[in-house]
C-alpha distance (Angstrom), angle and dihedral (degrees) to the residues before:
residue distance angle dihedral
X1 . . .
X2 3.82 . .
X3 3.91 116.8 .
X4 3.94 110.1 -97.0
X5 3.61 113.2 -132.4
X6 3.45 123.7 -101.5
X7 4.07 103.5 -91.9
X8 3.67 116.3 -129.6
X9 3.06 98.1 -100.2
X10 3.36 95.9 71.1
X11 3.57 100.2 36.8
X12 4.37 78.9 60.3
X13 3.38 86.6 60.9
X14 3.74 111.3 46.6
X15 4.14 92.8 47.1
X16 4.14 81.1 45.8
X17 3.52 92.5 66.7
X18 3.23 99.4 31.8
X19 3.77 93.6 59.3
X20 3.78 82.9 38.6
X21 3.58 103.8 61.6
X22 3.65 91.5 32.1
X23 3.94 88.2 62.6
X24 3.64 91.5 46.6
X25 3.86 102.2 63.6
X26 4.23 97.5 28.7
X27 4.09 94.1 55.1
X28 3.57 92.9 30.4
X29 4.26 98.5 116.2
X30 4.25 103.3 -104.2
X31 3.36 97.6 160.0
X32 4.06 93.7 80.4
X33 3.66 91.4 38.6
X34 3.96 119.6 -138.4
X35 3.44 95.0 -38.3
X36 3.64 138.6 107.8
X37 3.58 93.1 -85.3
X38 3.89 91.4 68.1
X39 3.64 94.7 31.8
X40 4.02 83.1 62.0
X41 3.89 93.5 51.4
X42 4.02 118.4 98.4
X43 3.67 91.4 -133.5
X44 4.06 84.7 64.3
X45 3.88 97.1 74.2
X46 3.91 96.2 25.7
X47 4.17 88.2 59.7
X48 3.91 86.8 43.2
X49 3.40 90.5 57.6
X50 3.50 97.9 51.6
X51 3.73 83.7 54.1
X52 3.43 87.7 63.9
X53 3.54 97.4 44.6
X54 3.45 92.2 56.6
X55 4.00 94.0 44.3
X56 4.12 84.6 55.6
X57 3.81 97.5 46.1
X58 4.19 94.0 48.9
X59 3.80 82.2 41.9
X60 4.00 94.5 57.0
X61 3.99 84.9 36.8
X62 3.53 86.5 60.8
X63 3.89 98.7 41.6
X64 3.91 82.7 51.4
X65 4.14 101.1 52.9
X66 3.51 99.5 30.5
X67 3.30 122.0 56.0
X68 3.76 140.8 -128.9
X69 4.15 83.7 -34.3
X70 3.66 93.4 52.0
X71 3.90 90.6 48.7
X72 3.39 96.4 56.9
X73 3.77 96.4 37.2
X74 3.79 76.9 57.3
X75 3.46 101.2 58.8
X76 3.89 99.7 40.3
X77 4.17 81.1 52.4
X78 3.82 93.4 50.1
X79 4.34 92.3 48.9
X80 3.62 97.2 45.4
X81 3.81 104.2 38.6
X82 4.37 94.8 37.0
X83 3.81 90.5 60.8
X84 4.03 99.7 60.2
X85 3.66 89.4 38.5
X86 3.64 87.3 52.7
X87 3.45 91.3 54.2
X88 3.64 104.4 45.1
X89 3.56 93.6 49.1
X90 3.81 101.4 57.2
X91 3.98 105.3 10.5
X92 3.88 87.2 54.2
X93 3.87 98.7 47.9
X94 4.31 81.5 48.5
X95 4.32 87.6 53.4
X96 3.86 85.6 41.4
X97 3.97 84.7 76.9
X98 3.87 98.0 48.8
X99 3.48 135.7 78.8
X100 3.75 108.3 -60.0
X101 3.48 92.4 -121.7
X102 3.46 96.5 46.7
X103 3.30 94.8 52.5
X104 3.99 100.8 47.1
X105 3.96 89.5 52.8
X106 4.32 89.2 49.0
X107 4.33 87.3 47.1
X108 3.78 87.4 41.3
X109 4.06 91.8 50.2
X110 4.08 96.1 53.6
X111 3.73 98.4 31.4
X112 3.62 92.5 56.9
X113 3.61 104.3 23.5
X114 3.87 113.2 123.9
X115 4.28 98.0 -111.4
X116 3.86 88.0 48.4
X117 3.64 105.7 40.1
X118 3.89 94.3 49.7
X119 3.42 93.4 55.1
X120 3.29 103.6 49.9
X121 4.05 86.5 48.4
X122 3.87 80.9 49.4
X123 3.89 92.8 57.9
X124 3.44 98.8 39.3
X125 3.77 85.6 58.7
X126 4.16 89.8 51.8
X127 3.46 86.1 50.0
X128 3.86 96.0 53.2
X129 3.63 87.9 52.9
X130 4.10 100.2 46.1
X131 3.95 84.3 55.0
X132 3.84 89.2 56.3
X133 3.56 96.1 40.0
X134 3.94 87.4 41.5
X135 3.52 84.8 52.9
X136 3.49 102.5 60.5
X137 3.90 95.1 55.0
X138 3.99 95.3 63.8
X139 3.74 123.6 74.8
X140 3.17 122.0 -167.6
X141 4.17 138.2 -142.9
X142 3.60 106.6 -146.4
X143 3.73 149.4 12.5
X144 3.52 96.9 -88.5
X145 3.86 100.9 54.7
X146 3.85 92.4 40.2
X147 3.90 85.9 59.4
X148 4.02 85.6 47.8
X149 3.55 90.3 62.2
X150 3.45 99.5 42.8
X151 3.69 88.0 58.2
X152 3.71 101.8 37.5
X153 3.81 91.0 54.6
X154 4.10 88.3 51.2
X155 3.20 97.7 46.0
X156 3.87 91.1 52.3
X157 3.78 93.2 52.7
X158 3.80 94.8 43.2
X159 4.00 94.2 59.3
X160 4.29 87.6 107.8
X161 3.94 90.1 63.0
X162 3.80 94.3 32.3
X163 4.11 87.4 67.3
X164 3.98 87.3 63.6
X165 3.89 98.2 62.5
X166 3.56 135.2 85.9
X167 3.72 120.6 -78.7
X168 4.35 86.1 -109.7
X169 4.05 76.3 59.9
X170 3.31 105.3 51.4
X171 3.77 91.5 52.3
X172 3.25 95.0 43.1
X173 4.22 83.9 58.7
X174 4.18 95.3 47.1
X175 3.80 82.0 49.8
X176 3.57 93.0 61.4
X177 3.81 93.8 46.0
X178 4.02 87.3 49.8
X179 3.35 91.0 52.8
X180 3.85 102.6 41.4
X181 3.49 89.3 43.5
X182 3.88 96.1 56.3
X183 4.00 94.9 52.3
X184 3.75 86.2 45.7
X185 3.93 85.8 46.7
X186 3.75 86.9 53.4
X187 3.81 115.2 19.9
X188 4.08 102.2 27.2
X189 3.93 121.5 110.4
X190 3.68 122.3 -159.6
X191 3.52 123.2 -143.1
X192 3.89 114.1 -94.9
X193 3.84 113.2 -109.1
X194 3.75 116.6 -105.3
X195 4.06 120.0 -91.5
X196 3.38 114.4 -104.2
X197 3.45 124.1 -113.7
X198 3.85 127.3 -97.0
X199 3.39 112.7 -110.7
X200 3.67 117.1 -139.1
X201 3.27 125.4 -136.4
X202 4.55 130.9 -152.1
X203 3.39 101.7 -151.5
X204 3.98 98.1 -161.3
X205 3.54 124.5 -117.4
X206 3.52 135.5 -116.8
């Protein structure tokens, strides 16, 4: 069997989040650095929420192409990642307004306090493994696209390291995902569904 191209739904979704996350990181407010300054800028929870956007629309990609694992991969991605999101988009911009002080010791306190922390290490592992498992449902036609996914998958596991480089790096990573997602979006093929079974019938006897 040939594969069956990737239907349009989920060609929707991968240039969704790649657009998504791409937003996120190149209007996210550098110039202040992560400090109240920034936090206090509109641009701070408008790129956070395309963060989250793009999060949700790999997420449902994933629930889409791969199975019953990739659903529930999914969902354990979506509830630990959405909450610390949540928070630095609109608790931030709130501490942006305070004392700087203040307001570095409050972000400090729930970004690194032990609930928060290991759950957004948790769902930065389920994401990891949606991207592989993600991965292994697309086929693709050509040099080019097989490269694409290659480098989309990596670049979806390697967000935890990512968050450690420069702002020029960071970019530089949600570029790669923009692009890898749009020749995925537009070239990838996923692989055909298997055939159902016959069914056999017992005709009874007379």
């Amino acid at each position: 069997m040939s594969p069956r191209p990737a239907d349009r739904t989920t060609r929707i979704l991968f240039a969704v989040s790649g657009l998504a996350l791409f937003g996120y990181l190149a209007l996210r407010p550098w110039a202040g650095g992560d400090t109240p300054a920034a936090w206090s800028s509109i641009m701070w929870p408008v790129s956070h929420l395309l963060a989250v956007t793009g999060f949700v629309a790999y997420a449902a990609l994933g629930a889409r192409r791969a199975g019953r694992a990739g659903g529930i991969l999914a969902s354990v991605t979506v509830a630990l990642l959405l909450p610390y999101y949540g928070a630095e988009a609109y608790a931030l911009q709130v501490l942006g307004s305070l004392d700087p002080a203040q307001a570095q010791a409050v972000a400090q306190a729930f970004r690194y306090g032990p609930i928060p922390i290991t759950m957004f290490g948790l769902g930065w592992v389920a994401l990891g493994t949606l991207a592989v498992l993600t991965a292994r449902t697309v086929r693709t036609p050509g040099l080019a696209s097989r490269l694409a996914l290659i480098v989309h998958t990596v670049a979806m596991v390697a967000w935890v390291p990512v968050f450690f480089l420069s702002p020029v790096g960071r970019i530089a990573h949600a570029t790669v995902i923009l692009i890898s997602a749009v020749v995925l979006a537009t070239r990838g093929y996923a692989v055909p569904r298997p055939a159902a079974e016959p069914q056999l019938t017992v005709q009874p006897t007379r």
